[in-house]
MILO-763325 format. One line per 5 residues: number of its first residue (from 1); their letters; for each residue x, y, z of N, C-alpha, C, CB. Coordinates in Angstrom, 3 decimals, padded with zeros to 6 digits. Glycine has a CB too. Example, Ala and Ser with C-alpha at 12.3 -4.5 7.8 and 13.67 -1.06 7.14 Angstrom:
1> as> 013.190 -005.690 007.800 012.300 -004.500 007.800 013.200 -003.300 007.800 011.308 -004.473 009.046; 012.850 -002.250 007.080 013.670 -001.060 007.140 012.900 000.030 007.870 014.084 -000.598 005.725;
END
This chain:
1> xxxxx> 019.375 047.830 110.448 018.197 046.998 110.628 018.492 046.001 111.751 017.809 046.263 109.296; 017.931 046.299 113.037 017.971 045.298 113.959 017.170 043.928 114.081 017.764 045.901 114.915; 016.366 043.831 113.602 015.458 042.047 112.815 014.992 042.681 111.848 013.898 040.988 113.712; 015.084 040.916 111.175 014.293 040.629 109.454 013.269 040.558 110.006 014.561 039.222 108.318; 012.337 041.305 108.906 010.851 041.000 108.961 010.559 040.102 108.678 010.087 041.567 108.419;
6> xxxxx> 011.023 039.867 107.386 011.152 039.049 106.656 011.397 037.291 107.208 012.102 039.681 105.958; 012.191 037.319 108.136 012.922 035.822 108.844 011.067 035.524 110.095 015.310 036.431 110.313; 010.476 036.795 110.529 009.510 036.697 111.184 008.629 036.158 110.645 009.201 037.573 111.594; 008.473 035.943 109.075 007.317 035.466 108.423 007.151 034.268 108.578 007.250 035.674 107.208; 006.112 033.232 108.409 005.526 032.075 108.515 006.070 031.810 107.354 004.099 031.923 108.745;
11> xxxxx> 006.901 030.199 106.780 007.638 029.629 106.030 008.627 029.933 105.365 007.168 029.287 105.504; 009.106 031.512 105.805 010.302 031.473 105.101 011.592 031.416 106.526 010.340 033.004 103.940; 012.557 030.795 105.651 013.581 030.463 106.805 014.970 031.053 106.248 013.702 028.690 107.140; 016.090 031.231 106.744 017.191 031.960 106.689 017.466 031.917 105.137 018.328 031.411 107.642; 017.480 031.033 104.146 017.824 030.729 103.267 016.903 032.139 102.131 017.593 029.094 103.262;
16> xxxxx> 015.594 031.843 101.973 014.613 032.260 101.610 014.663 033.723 102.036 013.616 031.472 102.021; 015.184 034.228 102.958 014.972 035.800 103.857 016.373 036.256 102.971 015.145 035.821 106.187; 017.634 035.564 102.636 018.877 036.076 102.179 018.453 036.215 100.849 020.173 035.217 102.411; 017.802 035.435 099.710 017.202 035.208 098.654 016.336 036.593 098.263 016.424 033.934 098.866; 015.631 036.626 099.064 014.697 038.071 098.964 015.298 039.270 098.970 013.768 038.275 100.062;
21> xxxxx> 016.287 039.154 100.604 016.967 040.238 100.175 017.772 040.498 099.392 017.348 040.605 100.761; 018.365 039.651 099.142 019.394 039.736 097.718 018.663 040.084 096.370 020.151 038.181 097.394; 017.536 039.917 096.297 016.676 040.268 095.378 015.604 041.360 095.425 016.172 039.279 095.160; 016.175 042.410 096.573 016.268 043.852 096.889 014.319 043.676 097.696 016.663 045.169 095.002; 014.012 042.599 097.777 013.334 042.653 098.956 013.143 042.481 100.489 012.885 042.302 098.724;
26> xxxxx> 012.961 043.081 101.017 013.447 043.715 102.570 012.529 043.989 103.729 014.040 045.087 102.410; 011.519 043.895 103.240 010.161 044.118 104.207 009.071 043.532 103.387 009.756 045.826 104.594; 007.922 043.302 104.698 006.659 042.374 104.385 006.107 043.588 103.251 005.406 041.925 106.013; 006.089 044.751 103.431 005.084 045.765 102.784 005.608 045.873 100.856 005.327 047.608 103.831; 006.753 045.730 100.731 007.799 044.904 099.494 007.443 043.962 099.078 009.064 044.436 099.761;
31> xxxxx> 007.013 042.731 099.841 006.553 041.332 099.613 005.102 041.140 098.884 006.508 040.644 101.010; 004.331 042.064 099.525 003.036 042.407 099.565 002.699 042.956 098.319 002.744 043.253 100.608; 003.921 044.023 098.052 003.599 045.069 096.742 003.668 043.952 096.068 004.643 046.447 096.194; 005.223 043.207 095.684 005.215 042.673 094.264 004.250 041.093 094.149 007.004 042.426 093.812; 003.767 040.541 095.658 003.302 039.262 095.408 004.098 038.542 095.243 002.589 039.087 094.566;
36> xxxxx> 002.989 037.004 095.708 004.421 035.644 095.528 004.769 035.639 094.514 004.243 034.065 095.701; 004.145 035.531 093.169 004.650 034.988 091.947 005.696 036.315 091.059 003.145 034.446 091.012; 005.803 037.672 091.241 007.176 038.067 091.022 008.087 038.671 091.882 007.187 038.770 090.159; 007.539 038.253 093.100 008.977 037.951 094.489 009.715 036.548 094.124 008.194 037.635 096.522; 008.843 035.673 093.831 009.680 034.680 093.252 010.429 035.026 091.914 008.859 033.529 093.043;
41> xxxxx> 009.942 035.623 090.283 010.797 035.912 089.420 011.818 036.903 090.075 010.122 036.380 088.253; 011.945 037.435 090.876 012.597 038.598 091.368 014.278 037.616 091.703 011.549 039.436 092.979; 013.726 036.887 092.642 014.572 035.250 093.411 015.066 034.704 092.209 013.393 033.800 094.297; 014.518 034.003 091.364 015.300 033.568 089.914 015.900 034.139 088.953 014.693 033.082 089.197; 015.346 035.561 088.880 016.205 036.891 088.078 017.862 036.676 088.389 015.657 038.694 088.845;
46> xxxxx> 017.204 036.780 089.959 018.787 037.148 090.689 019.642 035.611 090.395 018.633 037.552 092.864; 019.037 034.789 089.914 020.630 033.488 089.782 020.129 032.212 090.714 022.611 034.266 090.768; 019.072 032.724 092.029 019.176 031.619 092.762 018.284 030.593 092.366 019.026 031.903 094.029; 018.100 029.270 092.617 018.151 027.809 092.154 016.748 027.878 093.016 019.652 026.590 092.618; 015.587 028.258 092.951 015.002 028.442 093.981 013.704 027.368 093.143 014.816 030.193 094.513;
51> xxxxx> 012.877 026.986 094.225 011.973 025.856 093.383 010.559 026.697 093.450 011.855 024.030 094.242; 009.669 025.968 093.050 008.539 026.843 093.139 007.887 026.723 094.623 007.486 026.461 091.976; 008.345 025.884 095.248 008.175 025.806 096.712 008.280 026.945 097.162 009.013 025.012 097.408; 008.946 027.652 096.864 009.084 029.126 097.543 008.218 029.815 097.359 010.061 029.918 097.229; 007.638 029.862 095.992 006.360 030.956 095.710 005.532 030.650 096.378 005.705 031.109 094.433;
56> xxxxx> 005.190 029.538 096.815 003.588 028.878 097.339 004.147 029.758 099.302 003.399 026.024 097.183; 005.680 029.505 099.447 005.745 029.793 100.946 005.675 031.160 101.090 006.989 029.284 101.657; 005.777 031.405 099.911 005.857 033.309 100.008 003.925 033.451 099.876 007.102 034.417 097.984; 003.199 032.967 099.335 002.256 033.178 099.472 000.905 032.798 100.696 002.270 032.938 098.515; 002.363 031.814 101.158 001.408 031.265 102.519 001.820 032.217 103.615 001.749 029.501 103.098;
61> xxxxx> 003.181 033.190 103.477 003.173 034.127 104.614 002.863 035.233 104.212 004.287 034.268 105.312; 002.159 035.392 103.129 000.975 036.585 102.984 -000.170 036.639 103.663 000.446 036.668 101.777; -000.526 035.356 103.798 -001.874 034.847 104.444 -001.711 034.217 105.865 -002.543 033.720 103.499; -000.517 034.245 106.186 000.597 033.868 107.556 -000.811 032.299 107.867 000.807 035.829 109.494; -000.284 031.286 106.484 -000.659 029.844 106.885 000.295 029.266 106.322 -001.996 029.238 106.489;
66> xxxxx> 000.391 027.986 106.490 001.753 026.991 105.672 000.851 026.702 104.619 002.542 025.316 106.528; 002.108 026.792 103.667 002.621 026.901 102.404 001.125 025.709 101.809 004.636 026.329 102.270; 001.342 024.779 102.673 000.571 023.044 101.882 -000.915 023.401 102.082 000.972 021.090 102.988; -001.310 024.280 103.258 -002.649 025.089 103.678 -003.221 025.368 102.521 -002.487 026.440 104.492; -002.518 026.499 101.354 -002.828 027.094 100.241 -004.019 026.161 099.580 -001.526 027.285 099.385;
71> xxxxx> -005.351 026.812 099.749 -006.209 026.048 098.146 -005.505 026.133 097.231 -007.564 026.684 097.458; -005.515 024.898 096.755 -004.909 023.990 095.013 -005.199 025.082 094.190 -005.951 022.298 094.237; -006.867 025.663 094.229 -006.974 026.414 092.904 -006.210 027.849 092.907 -008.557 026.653 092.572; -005.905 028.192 093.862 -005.075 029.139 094.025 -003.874 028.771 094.257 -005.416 029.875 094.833; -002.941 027.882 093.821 -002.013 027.239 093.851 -001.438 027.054 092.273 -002.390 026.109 094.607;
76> xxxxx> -002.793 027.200 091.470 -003.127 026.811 090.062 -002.936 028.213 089.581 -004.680 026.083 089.751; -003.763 028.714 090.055 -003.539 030.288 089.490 -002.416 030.625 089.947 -004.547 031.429 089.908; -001.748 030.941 090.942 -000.197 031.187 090.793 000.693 030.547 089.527 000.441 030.605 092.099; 000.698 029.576 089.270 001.432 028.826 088.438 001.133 029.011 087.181 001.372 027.618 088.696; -000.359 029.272 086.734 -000.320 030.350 085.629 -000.285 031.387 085.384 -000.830 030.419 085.132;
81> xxxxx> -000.256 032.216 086.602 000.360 033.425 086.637 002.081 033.355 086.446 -000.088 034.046 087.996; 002.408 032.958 086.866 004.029 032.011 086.565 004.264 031.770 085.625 004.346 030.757 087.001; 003.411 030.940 084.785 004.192 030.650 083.212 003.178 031.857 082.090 003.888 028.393 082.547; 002.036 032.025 082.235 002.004 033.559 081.422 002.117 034.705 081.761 001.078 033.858 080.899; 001.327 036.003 081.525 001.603 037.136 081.771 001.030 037.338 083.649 000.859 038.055 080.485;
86> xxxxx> -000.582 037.633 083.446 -001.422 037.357 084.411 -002.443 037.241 084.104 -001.462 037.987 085.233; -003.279 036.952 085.245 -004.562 035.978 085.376 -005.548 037.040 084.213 -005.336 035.796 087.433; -005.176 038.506 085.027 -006.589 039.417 084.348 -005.857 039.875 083.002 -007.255 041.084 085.456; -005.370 039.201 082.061 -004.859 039.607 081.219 -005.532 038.704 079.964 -003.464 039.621 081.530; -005.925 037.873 080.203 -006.237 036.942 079.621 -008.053 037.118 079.034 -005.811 035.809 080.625;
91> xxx> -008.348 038.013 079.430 -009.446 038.244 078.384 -010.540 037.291 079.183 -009.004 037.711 076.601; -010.745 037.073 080.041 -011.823 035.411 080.247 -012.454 035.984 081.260 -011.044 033.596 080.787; -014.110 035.529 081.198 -014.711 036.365 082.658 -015.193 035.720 083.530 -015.766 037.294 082.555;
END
């Protein structure tokens, strides 16, 4: 692999690109499949100390804007997607 895709993305920086890959993600199309919120469990599975700052930056270089850009309410729904199962799981219409 001659460049990270990954290091190319909008808010993630060397730290965050070793994190992913260490957590057997390796490309944007990887990132994409599993989403911020279990690219991040993926990152904490693996051991690292990672804050939720990361999920929001992993989701702002889905949408290639910074991280603080993110609407709140979708900031909200990540985070309960984070502490329960998921959003469409929940029975509510």
């Amino acid at each position: 692999m001659d460049t990270d895709e990954l290091l190319g993305l909008r808010n993630l920086g060397k730290t965050s690109a070793q994190w992913l890959h260490a957590s057997g993600i390796h490309s944007l199309d990887q990132l994409r499949q599993l989403g911020p919120v279990e690219a991040y469990r993926a990152v904490r599975t693996r051991g690292f100390n990672a804050s939720k700052a990361l999920m929001f930056s992993i989701a702002g270089a889905l949408q290639n804007v910074h991280w603080n850009e993110l609407d709140p309410a979708y900031k909200h729904q990540l985070l309960e997607q984070l502490e329960g199962r998921t959003g469409s799981d929940t029975g509510e219409d």
